[in-house]
N, CA, C and O atoms as a DFTB+ gen file, in Angstrom:
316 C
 N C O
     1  1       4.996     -16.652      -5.916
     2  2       4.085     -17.600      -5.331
     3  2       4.827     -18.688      -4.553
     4  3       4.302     -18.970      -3.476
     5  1       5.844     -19.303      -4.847
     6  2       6.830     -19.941      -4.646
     7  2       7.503     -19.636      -2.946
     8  3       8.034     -20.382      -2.125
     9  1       7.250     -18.546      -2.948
    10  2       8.473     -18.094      -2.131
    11  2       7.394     -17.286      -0.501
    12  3       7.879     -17.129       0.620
    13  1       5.973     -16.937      -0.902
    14  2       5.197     -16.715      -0.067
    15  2       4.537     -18.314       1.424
    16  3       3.994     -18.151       2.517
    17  1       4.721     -18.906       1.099
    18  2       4.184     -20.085       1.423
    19  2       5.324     -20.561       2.539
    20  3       5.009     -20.640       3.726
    21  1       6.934     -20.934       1.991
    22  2       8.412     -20.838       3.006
    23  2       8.397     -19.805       3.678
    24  3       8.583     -19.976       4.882
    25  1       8.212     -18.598       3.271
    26  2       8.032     -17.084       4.435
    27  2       7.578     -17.668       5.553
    28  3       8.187     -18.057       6.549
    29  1       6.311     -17.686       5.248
    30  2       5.537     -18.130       6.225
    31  2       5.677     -18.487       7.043
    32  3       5.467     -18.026       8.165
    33  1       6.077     -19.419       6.715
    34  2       6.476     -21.017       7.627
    35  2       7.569     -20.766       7.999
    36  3       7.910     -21.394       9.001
    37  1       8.549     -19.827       7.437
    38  2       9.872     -20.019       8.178
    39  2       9.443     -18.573       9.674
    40  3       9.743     -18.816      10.842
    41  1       8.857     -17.430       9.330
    42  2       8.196     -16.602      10.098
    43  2       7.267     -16.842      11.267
    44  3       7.413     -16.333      12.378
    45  1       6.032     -17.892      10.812
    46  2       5.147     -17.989      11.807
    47  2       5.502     -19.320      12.652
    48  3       5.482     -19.641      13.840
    49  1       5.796     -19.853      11.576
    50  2       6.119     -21.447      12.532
    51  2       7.567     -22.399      11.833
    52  3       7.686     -23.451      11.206
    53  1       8.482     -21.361      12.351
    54  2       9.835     -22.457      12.667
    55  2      10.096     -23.602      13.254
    56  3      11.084     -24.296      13.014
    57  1       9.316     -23.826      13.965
    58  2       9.529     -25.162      14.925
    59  2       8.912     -26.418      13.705
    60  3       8.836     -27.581      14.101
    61  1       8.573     -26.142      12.515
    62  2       8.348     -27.321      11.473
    63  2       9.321     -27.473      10.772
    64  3       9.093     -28.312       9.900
    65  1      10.792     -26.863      10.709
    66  2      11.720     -27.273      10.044
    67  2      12.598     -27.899      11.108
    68  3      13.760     -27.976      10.711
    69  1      12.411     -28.386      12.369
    70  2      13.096     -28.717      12.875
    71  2      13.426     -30.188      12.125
    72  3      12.758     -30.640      11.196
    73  1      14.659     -30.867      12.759
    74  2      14.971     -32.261      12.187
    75  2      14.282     -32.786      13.443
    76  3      13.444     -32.315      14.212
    77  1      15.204     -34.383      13.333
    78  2      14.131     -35.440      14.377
    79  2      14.920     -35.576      15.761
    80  3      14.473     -36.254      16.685
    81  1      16.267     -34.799      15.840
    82  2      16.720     -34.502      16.960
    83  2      16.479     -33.182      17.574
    84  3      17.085     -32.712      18.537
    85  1      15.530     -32.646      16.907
    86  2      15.320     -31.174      17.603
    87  2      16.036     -30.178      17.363
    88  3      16.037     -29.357      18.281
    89  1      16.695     -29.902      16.419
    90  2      17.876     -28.565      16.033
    91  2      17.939     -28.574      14.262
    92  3      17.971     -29.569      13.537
    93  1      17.943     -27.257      13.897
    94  2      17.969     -26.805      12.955
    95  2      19.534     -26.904      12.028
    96  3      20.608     -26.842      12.626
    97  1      19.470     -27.028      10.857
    98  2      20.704     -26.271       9.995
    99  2      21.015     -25.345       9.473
   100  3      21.160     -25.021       8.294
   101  1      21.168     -24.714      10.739
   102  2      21.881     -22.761      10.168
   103  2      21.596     -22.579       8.791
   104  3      20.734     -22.024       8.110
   105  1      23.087     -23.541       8.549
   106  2      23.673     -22.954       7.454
   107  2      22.778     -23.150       5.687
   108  3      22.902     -22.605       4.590
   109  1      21.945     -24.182       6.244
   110  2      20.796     -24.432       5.216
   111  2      19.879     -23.754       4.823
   112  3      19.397     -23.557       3.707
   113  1      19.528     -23.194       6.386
   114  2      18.405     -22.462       6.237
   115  2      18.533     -20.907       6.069
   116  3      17.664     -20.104       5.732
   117  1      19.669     -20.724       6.351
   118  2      20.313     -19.213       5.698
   119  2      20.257     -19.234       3.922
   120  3      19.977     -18.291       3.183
   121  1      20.641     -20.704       3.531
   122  2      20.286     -20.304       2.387
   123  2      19.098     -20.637       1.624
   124  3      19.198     -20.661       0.397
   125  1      18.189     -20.849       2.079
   126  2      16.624     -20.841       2.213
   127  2      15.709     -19.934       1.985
   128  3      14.683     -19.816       1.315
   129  1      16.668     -19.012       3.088
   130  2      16.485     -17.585       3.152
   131  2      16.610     -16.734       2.067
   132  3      15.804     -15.906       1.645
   133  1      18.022     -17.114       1.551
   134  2      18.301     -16.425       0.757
   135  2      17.707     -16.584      -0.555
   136  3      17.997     -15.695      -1.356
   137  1      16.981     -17.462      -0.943
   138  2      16.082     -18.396      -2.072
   139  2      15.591     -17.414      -2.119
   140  3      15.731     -16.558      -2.992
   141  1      14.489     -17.361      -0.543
   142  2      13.191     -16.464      -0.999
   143  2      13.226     -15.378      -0.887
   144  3      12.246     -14.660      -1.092
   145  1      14.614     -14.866      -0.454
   146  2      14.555     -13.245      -1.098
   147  2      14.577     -12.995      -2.553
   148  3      14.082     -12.134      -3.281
   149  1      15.390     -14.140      -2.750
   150  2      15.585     -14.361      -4.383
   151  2      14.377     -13.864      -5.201
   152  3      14.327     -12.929      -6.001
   153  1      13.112     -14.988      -4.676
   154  2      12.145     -15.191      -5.687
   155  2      11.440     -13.919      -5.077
   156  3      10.640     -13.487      -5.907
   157  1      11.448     -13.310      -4.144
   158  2      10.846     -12.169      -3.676
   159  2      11.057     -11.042      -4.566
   160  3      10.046     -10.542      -5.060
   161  1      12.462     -10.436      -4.930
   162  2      12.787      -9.434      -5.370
   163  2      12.643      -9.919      -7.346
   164  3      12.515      -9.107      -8.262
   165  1      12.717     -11.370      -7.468
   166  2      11.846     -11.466      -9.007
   167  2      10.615     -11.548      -8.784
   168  3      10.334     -11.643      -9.979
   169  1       9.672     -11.592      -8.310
   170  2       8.319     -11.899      -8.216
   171  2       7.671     -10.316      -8.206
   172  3       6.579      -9.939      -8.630
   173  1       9.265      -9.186      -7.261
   174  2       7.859      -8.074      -7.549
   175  2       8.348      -7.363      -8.823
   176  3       7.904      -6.290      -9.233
   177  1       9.538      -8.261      -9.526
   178  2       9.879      -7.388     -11.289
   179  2      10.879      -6.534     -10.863
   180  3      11.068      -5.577     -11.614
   181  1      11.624      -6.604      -9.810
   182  2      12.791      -5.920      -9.816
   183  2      14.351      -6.398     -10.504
   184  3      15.115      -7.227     -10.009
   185  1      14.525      -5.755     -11.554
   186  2      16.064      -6.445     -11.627
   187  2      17.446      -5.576     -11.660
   188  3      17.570      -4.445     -12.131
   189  1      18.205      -6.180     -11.197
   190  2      19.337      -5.306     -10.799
   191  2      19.918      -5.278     -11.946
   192  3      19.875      -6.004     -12.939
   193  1      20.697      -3.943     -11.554
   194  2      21.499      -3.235     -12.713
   195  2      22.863      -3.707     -13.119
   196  3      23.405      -3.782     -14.222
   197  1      23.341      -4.065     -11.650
   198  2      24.884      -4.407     -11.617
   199  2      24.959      -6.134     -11.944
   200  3      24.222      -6.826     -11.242
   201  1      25.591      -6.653     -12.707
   202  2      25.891      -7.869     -13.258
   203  2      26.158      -8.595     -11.949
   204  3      25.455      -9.605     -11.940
   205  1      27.013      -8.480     -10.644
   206  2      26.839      -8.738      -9.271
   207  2      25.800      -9.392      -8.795
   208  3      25.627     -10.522      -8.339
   209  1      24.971      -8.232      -9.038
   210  2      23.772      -8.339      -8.145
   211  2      22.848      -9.478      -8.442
   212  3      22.490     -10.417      -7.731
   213  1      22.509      -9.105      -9.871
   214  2      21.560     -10.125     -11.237
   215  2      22.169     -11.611     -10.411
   216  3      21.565     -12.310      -9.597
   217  1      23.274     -11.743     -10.840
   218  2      23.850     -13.289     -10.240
   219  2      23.427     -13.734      -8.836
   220  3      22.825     -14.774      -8.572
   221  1      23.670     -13.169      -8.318
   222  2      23.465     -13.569      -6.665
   223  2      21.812     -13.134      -6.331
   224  3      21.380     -13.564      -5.262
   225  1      20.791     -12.243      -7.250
   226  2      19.375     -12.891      -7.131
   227  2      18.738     -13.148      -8.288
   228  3      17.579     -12.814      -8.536
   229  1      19.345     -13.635      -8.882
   230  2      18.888     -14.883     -10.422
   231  2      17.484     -15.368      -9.874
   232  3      17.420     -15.503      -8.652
   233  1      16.468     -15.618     -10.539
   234  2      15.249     -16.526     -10.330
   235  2      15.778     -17.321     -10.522
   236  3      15.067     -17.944      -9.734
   237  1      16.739     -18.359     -10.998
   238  2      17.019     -19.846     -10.719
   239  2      17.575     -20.222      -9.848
   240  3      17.554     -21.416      -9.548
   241  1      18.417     -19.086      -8.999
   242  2      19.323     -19.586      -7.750
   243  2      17.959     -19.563      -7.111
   244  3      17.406     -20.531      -6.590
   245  1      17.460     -18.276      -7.219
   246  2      15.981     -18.287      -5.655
   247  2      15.414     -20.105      -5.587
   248  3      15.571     -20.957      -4.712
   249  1      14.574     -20.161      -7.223
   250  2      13.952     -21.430      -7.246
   251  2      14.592     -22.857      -6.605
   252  3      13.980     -23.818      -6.141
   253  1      15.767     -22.685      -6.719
   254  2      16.174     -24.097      -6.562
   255  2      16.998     -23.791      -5.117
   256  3      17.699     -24.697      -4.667
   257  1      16.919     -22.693      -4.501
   258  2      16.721     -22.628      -3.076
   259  2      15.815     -22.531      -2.288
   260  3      15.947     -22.674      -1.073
   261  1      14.384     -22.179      -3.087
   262  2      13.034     -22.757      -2.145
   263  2      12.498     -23.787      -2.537
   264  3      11.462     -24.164      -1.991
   265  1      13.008     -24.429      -3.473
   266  2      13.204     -26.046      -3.514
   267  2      13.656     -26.749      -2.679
   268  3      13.021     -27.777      -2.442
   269  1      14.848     -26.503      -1.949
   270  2      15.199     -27.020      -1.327
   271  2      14.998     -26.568      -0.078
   272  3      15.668     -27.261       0.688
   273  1      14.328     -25.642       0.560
   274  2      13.687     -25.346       1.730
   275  2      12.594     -26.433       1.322
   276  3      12.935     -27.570       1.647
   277  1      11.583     -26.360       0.801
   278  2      10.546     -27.637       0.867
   279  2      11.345     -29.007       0.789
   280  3      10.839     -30.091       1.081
   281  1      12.488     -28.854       0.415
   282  2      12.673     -30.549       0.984
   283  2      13.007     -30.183       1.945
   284  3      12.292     -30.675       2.818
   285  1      13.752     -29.540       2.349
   286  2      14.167     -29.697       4.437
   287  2      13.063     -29.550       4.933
   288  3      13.016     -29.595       6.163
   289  1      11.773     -29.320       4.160
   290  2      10.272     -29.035       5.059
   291  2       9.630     -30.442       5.101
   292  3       8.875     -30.889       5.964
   293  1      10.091     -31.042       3.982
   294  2       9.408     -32.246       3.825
   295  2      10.077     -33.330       4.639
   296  3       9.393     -34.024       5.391
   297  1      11.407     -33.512       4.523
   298  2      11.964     -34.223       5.870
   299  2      11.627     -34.391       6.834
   300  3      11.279     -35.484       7.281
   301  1      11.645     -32.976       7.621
   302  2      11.569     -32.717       8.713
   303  2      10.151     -33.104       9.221
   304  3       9.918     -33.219      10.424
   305  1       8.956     -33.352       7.997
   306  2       7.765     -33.555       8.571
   307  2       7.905     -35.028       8.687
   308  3       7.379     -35.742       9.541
   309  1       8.590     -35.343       7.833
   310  2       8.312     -37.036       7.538
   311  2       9.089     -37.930       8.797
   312  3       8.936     -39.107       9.121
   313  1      10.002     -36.844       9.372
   314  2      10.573     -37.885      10.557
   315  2       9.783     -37.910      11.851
   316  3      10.133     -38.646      12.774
C-alpha cells in the first residue's frame, strides 16, 4: 500500500518531486526507487531464497526508503 501511491507519482507525474530550483536528485531518487521495489516484491509475499537478496529487499530497507521518497515529496511541495 505504501509503495503504490510513490509509483505513481514517480510514473505519472515526476515533475512533483522536483526541488525549488527545478532539478531532481538522481541519486535519491534511485533510491526511492529502489524502496518501492522493495515494498513491491514484499507486498506481493515474495521472499528470496538467497541471504543476498532477503538483505537488499528487506521490508524495512523498502519502508524507510518510501519514507523518504514522501519526504522529498513533501519538500518539494512545500517550496
Amino acid at each position: 500500500m505504501l509503495a503504490v501511491p510513490m509509483a505513481l507519482v514517480l510514473l505519472i507525474h515526476p515533475g512533483a518531486m522536483l526541488d525549488s530550483q527545478g532539478g531532481y536528485s538522481h541519486s535519491l531518487l534511485m533510491l526511492v526507487m529502489w524502496g518501492v521495489s522493495c515494498a513491491f516484491i514484499h507486498g506481493v509475499g515474495f521472499t528470496p531464497r538467497l541471504r543476498l537478496w532477503r538483505t537488499l529487499f528487506s521490508p524495512w530497507l523498502g519502508w524507510g526508503l518510501c519514507g523518504l521518497g514522501y519526504a522529498l515529496l513533501g519538500l518539494a511541495q512545500a517550496t
